[in-house]
C-alpha positions, 0 to 999 in steps of 0.5 A: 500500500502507498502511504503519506508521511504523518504530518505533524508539523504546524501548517505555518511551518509547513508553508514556510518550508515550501516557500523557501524551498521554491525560493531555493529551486528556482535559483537557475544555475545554468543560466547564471554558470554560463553567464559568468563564463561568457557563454551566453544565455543559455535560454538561446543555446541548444535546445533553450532548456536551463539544464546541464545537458544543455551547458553540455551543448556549449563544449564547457564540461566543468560548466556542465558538471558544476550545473548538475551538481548545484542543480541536484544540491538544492533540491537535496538541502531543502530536503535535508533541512527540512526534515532536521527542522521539523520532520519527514512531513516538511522533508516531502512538502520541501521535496515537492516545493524545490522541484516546482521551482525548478520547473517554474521558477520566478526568477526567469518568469516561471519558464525553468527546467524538466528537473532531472537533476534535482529530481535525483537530488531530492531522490538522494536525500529522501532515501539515498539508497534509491537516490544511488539506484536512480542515478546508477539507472540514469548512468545504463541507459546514457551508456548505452543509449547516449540519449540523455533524455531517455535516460531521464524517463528510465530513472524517473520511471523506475523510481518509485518501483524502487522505493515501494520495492525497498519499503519506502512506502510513505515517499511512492506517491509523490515520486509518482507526481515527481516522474510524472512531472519530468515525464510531462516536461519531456514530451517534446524529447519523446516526439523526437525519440520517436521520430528519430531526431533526439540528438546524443549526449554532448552534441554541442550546439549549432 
């Protein structure tokens, strides 16, 4: 059975944790990494997406790394601080909040991302066993496929088969809404999958 974490902590709190969090998702590091190295907007580059698979497409690979990683510690500290300040009910509200923001965020007028990178992020901090098994699918199916998007839908995918397998019974439903969500943001790289045209892990922009 899929269950929800008690919740526990005053609602006041609870609004104050998601709102932070947004705050905190919605800081767009590929934008302001490529930016300060005189890369250039971002939003006019490749496929225009926010994303380290993006900064990719600019030849910078540490710009790249850098985004990945600050992408997926925002999403991993609101978690984290959440759940120290008030409990696992603020951990899922921050989970949710930080992975909104990265989608919508208001600082570039609630046009962001698809969140893979801070999906995995919340996904190392709610449970890093499925964080690792996450990641560990993400990295196969690049391997194999070098399509950085299908690997995306693989690991997002298979998440919550992964913690409902493991006992994280409380976390399935909103890593349901969470791959539910990358999947929707995803549906202009199914088209091309489909029709042939997604282009390969680091193919730099034209």
């Amino acid at each position: 059975m899929i269950f929800l974490p008690d919740v526990t902590s005053p609602p006041l709190l609870l609004a104050l944790a998601a709102a932070l969090a947004y705050l905190a998702g919605s800081i767009p590091f590929g934008v302001v990494i490529t930016r300060a190295l005189g890369l250039g907007d971002l939003r006019q580059i490749g496929s225009g997406n926010i994303g380290a698979t993006n900064v990719l497409r600019t030849g910078n690979k540490p710009a790249a790394a850098a985004t990945l990683i600050l992408d997926a510690a925002k999403g991993g500290i609101a978690v984290l601080i959440a759940r120290a300040a008030l409990g696992e009910d603020a951990a899922q509200i921050a989970a949710l909040a930080s992975f909104l923001g990265h989608l919508f965020p208001v600082w570039l007028g609630f046009k962001g991302g698809k969140g893979v990178a801070t999906f995995l992020g919340i996904l190392l901090a709610l449970a890093w066993p499925i964080g690792l098994m996450a990641c560990a699918t993400w990295l196969v199916v690049a391997l194999v496929s070098r399509i950085s998007s299908l690997s995306a839908l693989a690991a997002a995918g298979l998440a919550p088969g992964y913690l409902a397998f493991a006992g994280y019974s409380d976390k399935v439903l909103l890593a349901l809404l969470l791959a539910m969500l990358v999947w929707v943001r995803h549906a202009a790289n199914i088209r091309r999958m489909r029709d042939g045209t997604e282009p390969k892990i680091g193919k730099k922009a034209a």
